[in-house]
C-alpha positions in Angstrom: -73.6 50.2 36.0 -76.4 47.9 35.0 -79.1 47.8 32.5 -83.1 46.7 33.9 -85.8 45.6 31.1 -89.5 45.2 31.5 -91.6 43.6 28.5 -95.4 44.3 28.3 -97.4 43.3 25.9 -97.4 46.4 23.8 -94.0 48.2 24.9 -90.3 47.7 26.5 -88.8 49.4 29.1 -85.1 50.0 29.3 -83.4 51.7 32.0 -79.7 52.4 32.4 -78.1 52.6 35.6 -75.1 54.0 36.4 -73.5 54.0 39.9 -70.6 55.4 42.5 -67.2 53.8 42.0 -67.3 50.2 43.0 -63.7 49.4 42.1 -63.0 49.2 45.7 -64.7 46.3 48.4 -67.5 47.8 49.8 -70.0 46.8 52.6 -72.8 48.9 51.1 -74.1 48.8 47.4 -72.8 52.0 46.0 -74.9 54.1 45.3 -77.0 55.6 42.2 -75.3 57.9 40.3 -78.0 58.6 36.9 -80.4 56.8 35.6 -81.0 57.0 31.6 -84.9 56.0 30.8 -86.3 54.3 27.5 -89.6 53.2 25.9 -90.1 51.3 23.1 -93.8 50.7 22.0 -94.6 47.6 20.0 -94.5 48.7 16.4 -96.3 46.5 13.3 -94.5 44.6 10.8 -93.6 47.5 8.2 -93.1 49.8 10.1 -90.3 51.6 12.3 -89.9 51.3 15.4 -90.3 54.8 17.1 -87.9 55.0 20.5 -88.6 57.4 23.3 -86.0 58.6 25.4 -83.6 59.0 27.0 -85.6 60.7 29.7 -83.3 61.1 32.5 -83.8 61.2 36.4 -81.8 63.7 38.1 -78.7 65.1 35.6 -77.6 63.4 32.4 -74.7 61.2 32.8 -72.8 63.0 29.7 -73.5 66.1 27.7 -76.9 65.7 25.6 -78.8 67.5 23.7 -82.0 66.3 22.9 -82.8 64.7 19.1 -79.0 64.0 18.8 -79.7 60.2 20.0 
């Protein structure tokens, strides 16, 4: 898998990427398997960083249970 950040101004993105088995050669990019979603909003000096997420697209790639992250 592989990890994609976008900076703004005022928050980060983070998104994980996990993906089929690509132990093998392949003529095709394998494909998506799960995708884990973050946000982190900028946070003044002080304070404590608050992170949202994960927020997941289609089924978690482990067993989770929300507020155990």
């Amino acid at each position: 898998g592989y990890g994609l950040v976008t900076i703004r101004k005022n928050e980060l993105h983070v998104r994980l990427i996990t993906i089929e088995d690509c132990r093998r050669d392949f003529a095709q990019a394998p494909a998506i398997r799960h995708v884990a979603k973050f946000s982190l909003p900028h946070w003044e000096k002080g304070a404590l960083p608050q992170l949202a997420g994960p927020d997941f697209e289609g089924d978690p790639p482990f067993p989770f249970k929300a507020g155990t992250v």
